[in-house]
Each structure stands twice: as C-alpha cells, then as structure tokens.
CHARMM internal coordinates of N, CA and C (Angstrom, degrees):
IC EDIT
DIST 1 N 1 CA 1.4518
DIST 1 CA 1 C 1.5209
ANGL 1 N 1 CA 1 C 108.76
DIST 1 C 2 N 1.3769
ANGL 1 CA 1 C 2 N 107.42
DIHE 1 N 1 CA 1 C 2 N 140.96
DIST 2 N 2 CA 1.5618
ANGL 1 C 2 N 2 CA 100.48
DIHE 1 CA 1 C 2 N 2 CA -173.45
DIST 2 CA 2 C 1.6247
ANGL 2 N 2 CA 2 C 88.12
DIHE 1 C 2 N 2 CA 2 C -113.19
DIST 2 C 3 N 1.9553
ANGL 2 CA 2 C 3 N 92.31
DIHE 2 N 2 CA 2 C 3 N 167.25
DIST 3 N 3 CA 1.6482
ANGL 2 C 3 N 3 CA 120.70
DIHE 2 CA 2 C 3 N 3 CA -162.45
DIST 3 CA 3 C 1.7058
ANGL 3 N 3 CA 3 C 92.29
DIHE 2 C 3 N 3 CA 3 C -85.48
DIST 3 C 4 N 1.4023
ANGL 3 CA 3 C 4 N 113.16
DIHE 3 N 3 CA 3 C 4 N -30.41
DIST 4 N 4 CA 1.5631
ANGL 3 C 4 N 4 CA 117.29
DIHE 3 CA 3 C 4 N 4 CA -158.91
DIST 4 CA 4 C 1.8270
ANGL 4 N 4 CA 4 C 91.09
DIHE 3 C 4 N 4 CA 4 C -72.43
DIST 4 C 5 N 1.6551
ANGL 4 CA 4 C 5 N 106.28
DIHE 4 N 4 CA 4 C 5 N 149.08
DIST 5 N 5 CA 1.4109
ANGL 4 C 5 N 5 CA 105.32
DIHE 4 CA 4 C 5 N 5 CA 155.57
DIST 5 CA 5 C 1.6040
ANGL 5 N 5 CA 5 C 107.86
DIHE 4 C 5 N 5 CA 5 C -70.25
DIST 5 C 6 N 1.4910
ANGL 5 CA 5 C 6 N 106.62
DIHE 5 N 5 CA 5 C 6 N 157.82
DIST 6 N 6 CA 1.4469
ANGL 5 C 6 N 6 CA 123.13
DIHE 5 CA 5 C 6 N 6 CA -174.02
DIST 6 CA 6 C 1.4233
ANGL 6 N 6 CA 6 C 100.76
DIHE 5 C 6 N 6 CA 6 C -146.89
DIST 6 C 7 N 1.4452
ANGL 6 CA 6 C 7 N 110.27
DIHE 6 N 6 CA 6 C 7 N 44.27
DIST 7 N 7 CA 1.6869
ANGL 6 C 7 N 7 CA 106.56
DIHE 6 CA 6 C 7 N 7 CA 146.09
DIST 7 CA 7 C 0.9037
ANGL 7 N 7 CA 7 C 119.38
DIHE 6 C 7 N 7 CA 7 C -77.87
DIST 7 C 8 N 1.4481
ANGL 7 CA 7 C 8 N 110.05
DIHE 7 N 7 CA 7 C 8 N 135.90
DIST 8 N 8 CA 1.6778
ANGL 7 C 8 N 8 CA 124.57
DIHE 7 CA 7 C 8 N 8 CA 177.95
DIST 8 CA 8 C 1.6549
ANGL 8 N 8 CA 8 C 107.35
DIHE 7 C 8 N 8 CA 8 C -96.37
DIST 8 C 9 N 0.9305
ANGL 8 CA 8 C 9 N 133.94
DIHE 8 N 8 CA 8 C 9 N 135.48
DIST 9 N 9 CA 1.5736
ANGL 8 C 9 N 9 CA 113.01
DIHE 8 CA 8 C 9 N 9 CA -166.59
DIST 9 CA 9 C 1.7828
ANGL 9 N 9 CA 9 C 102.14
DIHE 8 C 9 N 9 CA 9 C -88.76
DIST 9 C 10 N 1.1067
ANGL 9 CA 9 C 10 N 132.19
DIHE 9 N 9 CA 9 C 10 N 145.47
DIST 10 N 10 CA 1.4947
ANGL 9 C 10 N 10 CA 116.49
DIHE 9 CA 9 C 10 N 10 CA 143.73
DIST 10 CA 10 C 0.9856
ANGL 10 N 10 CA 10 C 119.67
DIHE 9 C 10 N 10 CA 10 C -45.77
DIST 10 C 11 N 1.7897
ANGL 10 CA 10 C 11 N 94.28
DIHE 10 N 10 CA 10 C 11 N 175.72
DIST 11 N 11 CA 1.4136
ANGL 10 C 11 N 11 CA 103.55
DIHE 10 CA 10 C 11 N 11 CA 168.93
DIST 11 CA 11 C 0.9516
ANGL 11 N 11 CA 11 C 123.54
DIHE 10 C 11 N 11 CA 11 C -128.06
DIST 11 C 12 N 1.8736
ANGL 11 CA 11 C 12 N 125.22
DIHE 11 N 11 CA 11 C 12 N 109.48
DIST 12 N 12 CA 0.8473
ANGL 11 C 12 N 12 CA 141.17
DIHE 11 CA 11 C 12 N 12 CA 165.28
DIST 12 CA 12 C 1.9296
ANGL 12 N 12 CA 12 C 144.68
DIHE 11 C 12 N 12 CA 12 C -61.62
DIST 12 C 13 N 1.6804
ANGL 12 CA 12 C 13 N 90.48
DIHE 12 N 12 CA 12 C 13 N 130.67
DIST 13 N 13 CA 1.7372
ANGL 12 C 13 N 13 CA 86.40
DIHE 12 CA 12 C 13 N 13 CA 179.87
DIST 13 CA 13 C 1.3397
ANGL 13 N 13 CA 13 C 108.25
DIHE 12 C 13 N 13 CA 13 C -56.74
DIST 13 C 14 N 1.5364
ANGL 13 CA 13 C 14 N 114.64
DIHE 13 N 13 CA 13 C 14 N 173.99
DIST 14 N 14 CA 1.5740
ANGL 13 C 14 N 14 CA 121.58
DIHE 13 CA 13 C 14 N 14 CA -175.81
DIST 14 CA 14 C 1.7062
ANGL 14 N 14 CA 14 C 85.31
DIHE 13 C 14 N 14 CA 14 C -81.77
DIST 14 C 15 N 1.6372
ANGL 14 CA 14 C 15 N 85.78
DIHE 14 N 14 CA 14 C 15 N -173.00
DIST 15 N 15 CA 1.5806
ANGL 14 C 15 N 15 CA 91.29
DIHE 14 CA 14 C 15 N 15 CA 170.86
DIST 15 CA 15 C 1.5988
ANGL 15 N 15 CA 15 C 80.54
DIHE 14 C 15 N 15 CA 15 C -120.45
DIST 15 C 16 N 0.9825
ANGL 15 CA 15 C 16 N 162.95
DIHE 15 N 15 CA 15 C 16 N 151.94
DIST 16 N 16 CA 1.7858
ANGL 15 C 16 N 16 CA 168.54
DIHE 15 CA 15 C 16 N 16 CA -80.04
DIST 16 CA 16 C 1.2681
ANGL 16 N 16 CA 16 C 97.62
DIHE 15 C 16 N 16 CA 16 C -51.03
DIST 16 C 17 N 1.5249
ANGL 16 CA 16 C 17 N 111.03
DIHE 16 N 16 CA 16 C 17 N 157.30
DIST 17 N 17 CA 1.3588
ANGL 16 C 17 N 17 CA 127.68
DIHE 16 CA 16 C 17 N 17 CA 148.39
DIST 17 CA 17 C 1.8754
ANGL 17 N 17 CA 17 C 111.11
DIHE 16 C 17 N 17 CA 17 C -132.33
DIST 17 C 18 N 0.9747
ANGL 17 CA 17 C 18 N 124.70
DIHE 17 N 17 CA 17 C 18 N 145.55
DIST 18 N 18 CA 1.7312
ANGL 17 C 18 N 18 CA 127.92
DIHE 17 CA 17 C 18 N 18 CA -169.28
DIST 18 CA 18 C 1.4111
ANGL 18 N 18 CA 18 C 95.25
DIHE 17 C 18 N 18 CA 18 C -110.06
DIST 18 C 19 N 1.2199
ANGL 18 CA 18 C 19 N 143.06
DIHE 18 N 18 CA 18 C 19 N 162.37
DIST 19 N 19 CA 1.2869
ANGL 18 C 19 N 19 CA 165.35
DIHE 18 CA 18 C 19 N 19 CA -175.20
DIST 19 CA 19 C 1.3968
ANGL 19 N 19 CA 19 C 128.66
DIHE 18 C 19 N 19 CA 19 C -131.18
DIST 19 C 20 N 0.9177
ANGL 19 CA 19 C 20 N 157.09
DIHE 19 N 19 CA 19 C 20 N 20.33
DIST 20 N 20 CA 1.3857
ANGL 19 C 20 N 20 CA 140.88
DIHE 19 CA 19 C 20 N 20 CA -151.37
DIST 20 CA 20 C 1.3363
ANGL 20 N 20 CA 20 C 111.07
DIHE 19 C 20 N 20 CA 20 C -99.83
DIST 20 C 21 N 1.7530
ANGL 20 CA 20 C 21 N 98.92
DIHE 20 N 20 CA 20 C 21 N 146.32
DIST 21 N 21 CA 1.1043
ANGL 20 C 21 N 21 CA 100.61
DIHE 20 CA 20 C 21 N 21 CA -170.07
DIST 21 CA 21 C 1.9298
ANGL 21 N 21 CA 21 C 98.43
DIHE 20 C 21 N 21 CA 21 C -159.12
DIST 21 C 22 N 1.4537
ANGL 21 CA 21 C 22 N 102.97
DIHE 21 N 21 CA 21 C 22 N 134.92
DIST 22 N 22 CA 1.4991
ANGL 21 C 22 N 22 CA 133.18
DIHE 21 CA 21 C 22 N 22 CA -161.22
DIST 22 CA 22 C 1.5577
ANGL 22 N 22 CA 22 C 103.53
DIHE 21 C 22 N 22 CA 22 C -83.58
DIST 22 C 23 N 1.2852
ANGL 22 CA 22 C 23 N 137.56
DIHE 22 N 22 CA 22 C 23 N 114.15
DIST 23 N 23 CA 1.5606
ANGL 22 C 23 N 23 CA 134.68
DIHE 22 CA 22 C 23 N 23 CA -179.18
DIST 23 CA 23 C 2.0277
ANGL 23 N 23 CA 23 C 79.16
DIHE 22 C 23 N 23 CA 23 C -121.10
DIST 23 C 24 N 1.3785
ANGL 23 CA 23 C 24 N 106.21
DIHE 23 N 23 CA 23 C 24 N 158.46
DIST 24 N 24 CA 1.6094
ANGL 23 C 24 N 24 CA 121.14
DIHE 23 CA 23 C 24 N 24 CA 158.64
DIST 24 CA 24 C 1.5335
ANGL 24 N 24 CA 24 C 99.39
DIHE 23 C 24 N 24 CA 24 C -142.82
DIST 24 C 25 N 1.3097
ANGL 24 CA 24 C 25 N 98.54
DIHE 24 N 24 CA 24 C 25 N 141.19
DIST 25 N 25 CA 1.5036
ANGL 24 C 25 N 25 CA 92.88
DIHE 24 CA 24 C 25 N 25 CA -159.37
DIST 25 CA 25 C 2.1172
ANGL 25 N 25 CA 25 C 81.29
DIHE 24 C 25 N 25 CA 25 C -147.66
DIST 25 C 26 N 1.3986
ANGL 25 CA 25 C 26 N 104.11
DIHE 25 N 25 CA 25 C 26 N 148.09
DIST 26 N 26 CA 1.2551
ANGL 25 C 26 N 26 CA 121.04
DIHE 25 CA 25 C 26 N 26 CA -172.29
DIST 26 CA 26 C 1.8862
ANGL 26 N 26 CA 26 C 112.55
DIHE 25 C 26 N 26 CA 26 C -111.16
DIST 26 C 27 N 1.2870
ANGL 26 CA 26 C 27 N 107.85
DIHE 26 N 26 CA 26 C 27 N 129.58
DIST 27 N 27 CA 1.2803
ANGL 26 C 27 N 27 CA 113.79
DIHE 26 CA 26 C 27 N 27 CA 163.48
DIST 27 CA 27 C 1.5531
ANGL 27 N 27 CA 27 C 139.47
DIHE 26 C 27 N 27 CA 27 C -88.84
DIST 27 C 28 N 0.9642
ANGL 27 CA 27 C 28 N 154.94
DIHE 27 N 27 CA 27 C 28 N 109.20
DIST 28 N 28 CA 1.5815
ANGL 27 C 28 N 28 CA 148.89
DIHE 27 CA 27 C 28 N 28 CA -114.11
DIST 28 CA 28 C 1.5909
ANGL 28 N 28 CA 28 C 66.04
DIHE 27 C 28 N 28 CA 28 C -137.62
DIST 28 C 29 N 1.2150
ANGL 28 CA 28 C 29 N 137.68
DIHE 28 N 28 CA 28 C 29 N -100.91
DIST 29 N 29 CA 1.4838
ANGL 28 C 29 N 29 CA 125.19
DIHE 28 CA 28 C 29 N 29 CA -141.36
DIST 29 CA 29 C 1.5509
ANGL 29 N 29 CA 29 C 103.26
DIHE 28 C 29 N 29 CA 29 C -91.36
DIST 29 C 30 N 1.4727
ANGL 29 CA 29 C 30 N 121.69
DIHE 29 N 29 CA 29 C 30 N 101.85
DIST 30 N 30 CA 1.1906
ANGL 29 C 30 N 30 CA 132.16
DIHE 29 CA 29 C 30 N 30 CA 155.55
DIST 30 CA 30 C 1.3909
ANGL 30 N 30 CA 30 C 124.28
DIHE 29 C 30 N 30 CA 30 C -120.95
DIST 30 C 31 N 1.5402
ANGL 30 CA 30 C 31 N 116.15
DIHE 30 N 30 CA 30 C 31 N 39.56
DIST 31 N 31 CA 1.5261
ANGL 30 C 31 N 31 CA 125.28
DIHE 30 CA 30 C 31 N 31 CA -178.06
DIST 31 CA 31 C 1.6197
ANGL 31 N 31 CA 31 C 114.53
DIHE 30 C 31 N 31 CA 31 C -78.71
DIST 31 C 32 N 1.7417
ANGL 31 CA 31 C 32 N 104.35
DIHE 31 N 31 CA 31 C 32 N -21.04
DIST 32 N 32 CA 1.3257
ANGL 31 C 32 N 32 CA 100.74
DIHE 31 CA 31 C 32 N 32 CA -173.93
DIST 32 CA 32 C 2.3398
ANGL 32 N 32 CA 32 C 112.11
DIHE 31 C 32 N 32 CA 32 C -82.80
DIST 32 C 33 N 1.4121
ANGL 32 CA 32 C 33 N 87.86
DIHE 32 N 32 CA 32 C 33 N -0.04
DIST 33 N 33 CA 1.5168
ANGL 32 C 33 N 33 CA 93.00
DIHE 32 CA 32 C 33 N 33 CA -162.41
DIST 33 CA 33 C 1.2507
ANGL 33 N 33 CA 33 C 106.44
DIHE 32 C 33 N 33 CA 33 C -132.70
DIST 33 C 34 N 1.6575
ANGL 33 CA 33 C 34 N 131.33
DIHE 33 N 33 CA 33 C 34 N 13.16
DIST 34 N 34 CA 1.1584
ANGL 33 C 34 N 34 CA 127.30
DIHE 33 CA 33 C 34 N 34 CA -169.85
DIST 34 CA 34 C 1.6772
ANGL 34 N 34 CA 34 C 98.70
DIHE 33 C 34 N 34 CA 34 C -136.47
DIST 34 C 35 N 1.3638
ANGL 34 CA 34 C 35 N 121.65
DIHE 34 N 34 CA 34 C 35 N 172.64
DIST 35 N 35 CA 1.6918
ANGL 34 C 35 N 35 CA 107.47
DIHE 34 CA 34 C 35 N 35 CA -172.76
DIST 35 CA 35 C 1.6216
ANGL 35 N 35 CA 35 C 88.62
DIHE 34 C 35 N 35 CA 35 C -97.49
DIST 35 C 36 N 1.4319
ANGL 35 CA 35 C 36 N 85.04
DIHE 35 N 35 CA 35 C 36 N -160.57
DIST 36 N 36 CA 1.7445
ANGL 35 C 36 N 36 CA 95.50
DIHE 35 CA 35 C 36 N 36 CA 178.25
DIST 36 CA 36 C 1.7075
ANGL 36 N 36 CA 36 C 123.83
DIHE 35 C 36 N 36 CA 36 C -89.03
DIST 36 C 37 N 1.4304
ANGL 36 CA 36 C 37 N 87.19
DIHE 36 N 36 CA 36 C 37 N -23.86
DIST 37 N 37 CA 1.6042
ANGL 36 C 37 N 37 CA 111.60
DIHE 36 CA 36 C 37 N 37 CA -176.96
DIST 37 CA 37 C 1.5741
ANGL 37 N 37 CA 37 C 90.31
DIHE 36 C 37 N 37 CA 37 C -54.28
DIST 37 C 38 N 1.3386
ANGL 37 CA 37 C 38 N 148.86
DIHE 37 N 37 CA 37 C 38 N -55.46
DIST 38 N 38 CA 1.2168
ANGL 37 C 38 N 38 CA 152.22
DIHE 37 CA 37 C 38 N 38 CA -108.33
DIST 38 CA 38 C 1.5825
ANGL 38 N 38 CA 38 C 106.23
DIHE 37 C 38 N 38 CA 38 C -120.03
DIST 38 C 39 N 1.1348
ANGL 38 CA 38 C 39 N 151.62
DIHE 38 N 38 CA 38 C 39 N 149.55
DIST 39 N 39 CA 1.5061
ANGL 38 C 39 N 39 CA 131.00
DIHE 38 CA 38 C 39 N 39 CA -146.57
DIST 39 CA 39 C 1.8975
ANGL 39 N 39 CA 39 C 76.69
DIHE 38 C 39 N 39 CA 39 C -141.63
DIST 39 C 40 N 1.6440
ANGL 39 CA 39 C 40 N 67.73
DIHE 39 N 39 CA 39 C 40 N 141.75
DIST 40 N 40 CA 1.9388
ANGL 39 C 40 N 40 CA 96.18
DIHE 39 CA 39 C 40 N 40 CA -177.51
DIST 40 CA 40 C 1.4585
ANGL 40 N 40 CA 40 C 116.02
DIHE 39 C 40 N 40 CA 40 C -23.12
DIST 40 C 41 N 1.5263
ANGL 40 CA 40 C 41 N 129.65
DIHE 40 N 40 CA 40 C 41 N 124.81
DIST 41 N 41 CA 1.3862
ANGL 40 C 41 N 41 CA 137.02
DIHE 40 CA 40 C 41 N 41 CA 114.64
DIST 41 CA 41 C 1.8515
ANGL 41 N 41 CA 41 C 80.79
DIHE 40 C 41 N 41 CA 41 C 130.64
DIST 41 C 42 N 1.0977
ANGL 41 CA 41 C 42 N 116.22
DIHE 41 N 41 CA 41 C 42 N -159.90
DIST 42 N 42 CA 1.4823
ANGL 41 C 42 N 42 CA 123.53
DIHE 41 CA 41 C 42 N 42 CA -145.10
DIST 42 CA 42 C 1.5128
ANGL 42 N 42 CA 42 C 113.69
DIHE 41 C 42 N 42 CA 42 C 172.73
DIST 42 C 43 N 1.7007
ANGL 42 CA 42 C 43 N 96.70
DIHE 42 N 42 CA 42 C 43 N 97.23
DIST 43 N 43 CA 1.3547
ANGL 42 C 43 N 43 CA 93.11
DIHE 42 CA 42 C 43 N 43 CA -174.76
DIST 43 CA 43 C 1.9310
ANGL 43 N 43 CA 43 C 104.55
DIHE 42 C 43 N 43 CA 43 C -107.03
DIST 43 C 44 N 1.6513
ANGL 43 CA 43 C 44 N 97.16
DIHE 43 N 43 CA 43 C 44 N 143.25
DIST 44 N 44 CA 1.8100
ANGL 43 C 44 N 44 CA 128.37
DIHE 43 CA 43 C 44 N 44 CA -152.49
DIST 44 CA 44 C 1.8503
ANGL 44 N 44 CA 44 C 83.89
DIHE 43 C 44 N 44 CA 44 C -107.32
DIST 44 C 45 N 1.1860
ANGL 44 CA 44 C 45 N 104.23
DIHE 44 N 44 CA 44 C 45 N 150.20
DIST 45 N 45 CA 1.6356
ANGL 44 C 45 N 45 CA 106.19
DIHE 44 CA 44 C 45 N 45 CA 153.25
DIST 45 CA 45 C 1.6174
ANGL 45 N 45 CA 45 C 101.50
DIHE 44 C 45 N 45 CA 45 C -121.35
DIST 45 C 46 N 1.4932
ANGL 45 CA 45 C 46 N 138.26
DIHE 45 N 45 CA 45 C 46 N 127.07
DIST 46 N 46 CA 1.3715
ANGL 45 C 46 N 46 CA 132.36
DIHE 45 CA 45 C 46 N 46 CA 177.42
DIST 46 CA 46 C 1.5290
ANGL 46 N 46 CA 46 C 98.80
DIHE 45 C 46 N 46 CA 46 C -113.62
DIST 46 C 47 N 1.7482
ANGL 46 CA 46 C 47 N 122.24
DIHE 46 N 46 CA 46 C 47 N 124.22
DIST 47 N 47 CA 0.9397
ANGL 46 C 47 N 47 CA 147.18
DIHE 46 CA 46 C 47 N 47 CA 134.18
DIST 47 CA 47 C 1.4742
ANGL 47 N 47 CA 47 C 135.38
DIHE 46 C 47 N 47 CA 47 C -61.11
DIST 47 C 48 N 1.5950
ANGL 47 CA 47 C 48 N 108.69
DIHE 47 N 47 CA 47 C 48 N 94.88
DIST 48 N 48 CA 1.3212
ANGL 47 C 48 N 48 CA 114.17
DIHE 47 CA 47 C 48 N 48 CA -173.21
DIST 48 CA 48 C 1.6163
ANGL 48 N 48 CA 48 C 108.75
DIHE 47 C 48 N 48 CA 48 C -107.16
DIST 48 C 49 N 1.7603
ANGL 48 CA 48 C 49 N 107.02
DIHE 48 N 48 CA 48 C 49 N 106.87
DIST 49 N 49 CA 1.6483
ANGL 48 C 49 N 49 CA 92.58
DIHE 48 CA 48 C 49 N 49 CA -179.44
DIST 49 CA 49 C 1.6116
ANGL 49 N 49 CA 49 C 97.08
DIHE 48 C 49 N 49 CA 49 C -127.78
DIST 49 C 50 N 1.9228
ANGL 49 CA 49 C 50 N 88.76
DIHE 49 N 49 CA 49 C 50 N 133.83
DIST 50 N 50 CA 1.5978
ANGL 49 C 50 N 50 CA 97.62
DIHE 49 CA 49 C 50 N 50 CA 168.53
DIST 50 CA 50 C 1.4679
ANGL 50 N 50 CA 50 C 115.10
DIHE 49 C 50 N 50 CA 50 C -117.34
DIST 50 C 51 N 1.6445
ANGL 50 CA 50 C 51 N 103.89
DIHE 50 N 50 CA 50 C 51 N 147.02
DIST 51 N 51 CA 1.0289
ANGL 50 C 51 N 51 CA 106.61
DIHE 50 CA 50 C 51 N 51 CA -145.82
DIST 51 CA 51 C 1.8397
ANGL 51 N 51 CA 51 C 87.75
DIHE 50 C 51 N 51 CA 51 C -126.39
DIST 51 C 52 N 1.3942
ANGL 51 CA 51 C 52 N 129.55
DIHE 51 N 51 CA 51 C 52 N 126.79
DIST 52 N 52 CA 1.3879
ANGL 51 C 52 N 52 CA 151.32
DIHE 51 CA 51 C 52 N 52 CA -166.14
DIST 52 CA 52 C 1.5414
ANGL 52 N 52 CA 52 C 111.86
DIHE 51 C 52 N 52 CA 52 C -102.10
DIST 52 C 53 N 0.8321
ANGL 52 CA 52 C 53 N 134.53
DIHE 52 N 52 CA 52 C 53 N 92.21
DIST 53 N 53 CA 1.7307
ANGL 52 C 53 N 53 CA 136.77
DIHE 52 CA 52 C 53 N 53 CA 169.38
DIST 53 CA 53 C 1.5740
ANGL 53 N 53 CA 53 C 104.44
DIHE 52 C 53 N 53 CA 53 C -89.93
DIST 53 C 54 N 1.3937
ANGL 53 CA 53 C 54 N 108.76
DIHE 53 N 53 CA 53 C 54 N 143.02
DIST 54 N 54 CA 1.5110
ANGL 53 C 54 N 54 CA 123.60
DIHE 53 CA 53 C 54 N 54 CA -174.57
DIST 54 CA 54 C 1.6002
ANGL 54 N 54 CA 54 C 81.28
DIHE 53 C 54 N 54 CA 54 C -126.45
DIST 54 C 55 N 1.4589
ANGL 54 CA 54 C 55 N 92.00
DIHE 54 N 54 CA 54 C 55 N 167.94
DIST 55 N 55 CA 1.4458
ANGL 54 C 55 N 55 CA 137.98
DIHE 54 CA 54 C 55 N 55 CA 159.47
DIST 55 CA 55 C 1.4482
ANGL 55 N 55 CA 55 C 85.33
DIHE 54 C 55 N 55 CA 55 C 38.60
DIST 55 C 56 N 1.2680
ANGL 55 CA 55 C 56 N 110.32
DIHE 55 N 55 CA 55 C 56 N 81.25
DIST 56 N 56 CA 1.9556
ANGL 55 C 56 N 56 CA 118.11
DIHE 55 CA 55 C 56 N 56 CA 169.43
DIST 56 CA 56 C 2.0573
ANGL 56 N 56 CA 56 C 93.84
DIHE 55 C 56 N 56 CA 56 C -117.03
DIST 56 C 57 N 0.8705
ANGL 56 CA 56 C 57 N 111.18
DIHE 56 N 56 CA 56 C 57 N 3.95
DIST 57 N 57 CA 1.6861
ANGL 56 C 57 N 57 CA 89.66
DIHE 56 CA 56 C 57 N 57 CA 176.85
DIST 57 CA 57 C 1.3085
ANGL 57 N 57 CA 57 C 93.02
DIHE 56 C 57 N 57 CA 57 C 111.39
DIST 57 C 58 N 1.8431
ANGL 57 CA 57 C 58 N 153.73
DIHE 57 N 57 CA 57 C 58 N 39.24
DIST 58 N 58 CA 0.7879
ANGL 57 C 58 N 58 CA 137.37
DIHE 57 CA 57 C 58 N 58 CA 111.53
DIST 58 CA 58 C 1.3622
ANGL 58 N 58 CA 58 C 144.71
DIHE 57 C 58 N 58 CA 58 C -78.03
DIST 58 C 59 N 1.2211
ANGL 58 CA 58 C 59 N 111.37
DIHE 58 N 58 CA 58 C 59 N 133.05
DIST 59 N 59 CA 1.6866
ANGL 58 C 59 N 59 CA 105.82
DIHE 58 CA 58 C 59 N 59 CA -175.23
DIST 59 CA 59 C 1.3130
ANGL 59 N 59 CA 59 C 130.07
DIHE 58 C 59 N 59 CA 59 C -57.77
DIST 59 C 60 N 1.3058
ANGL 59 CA 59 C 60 N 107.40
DIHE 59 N 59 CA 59 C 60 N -22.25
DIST 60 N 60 CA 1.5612
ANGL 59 C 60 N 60 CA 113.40
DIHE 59 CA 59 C 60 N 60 CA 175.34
DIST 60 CA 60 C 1.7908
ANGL 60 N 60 CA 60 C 111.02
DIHE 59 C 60 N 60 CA 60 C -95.00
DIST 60 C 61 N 1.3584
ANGL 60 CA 60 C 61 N 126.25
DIHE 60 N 60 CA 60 C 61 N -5.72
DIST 61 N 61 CA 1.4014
ANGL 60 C 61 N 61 CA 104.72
DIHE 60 CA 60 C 61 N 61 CA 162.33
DIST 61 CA 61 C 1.8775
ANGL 61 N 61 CA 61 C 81.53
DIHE 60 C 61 N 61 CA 61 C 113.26
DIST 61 C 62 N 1.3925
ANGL 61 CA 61 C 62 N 135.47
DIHE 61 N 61 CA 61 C 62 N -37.31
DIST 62 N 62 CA 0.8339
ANGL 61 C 62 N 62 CA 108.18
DIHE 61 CA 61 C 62 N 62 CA -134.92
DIST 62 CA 62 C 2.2078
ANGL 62 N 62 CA 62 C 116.28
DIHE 61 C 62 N 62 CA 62 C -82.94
DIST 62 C 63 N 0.9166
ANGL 62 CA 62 C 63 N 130.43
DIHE 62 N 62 CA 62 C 63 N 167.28
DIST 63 N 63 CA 1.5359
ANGL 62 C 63 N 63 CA 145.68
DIHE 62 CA 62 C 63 N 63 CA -151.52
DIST 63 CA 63 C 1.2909
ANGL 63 N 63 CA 63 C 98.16
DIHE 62 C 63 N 63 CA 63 C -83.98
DIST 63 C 64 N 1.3987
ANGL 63 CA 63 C 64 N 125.14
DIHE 63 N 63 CA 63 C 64 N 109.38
DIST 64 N 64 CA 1.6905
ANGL 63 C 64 N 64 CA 115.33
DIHE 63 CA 63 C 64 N 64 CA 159.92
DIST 64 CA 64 C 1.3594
ANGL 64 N 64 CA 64 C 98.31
DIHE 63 C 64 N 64 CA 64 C -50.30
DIST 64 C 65 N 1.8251
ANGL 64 CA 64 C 65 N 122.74
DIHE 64 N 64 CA 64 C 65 N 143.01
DIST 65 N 65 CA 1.2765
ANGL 64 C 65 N 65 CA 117.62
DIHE 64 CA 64 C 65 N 65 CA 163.31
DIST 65 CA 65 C 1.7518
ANGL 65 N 65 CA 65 C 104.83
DIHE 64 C 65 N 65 CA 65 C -116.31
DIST 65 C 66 N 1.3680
ANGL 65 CA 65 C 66 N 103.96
DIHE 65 N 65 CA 65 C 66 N 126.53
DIST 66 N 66 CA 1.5832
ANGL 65 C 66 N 66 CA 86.51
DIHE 65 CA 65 C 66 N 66 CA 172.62
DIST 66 CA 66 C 1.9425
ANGL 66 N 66 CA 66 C 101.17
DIHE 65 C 66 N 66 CA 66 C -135.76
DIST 66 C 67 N 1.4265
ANGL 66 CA 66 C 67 N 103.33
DIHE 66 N 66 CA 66 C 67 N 121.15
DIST 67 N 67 CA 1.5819
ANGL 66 C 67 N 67 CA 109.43
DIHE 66 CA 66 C 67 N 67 CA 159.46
DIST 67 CA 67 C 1.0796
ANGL 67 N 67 CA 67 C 131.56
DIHE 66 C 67 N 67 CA 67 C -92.91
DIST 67 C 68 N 1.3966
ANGL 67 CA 67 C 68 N 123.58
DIHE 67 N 67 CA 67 C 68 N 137.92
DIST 68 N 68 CA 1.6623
ANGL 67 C 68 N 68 CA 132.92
DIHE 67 CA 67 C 68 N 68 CA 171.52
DIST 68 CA 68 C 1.7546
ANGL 68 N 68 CA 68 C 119.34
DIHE 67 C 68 N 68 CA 68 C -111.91
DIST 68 C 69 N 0.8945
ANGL 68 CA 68 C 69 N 107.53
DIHE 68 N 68 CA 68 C 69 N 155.00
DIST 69 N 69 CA 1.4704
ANGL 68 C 69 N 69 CA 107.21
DIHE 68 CA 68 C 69 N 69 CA -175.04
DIST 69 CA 69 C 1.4751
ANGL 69 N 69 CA 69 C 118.07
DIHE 68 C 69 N 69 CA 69 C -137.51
DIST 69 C 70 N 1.1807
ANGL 69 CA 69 C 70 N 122.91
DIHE 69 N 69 CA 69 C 70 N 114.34
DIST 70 N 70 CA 1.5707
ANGL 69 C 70 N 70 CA 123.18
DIHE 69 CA 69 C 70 N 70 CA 176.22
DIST 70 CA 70 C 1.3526
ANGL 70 N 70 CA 70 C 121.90
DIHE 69 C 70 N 70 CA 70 C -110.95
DIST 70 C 71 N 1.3738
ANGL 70 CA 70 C 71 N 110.50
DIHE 70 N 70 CA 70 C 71 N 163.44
DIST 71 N 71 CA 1.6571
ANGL 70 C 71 N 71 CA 107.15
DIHE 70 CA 70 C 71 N 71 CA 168.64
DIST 71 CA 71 C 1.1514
ANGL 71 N 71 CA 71 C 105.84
DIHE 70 C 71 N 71 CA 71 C -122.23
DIST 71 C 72 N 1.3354
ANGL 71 CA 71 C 72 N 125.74
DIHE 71 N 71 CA 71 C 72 N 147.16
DIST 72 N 72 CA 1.5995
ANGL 71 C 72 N 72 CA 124.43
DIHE 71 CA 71 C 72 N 72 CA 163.18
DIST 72 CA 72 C 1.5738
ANGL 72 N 72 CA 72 C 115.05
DIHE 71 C 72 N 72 CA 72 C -125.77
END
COOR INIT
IC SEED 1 N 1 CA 1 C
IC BUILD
C-alpha cells in the first residue's frame, strides 16, 4: 500500500460547449428583391451556433441544447 494519494480523477463533461459553424449559400432567383443595377443571384453567409450546457439540474446528465441562426 502506498503513503501517496492515488486518486485518479474522472472524466468530466464541460459545463458549455459553443459550436459555430459558417455555411455560404447562393441565390439564383433574386430578381423579385434586388434592383436592376445589381447582377443576378445573391450570395448570404449563415451562421449556425449551438451552444450545449451541462449539469443545469438534470438528473440524468442530459445537455440543454440551444441553436441560433444568422445571416450576414
């Protein structure tokens, strides 16, 4: 038997994790919403970040999940 402690720690979930993630995505028919000056289709960048919370007061462990979505 040894004098040293020999806790091994678990391994623990985080308490958040963040997500983000970059899509660019192209528009082919934007004639009804764009002027004339402006040459066909319309490119969006959408930012989708989900964001994971642990250990909020459920008994089973399990992750609030909440997603948001933007355009720029």
């Amino acid at each position: 038997m040894s004098i040293y402690n020999e806790y091994v720690p678990r391994k623990k979930k985080p308490f958040k994790t963040v997500t983000v993630e970059y899509f660019e995505e192209f528009e082919k028919d934007t004639s009804r919403v764009t002027p004339m000056w402006q040459g066909p289709g319309e490119r969006r960048i959408r930012i989708v970040t989900t964001t994971s919370n642990y250990n909020l007061g459920s008994a089973k462990g399990d992750p609030v999940i909440a997603v948001t979505y933007e355009y720029l």
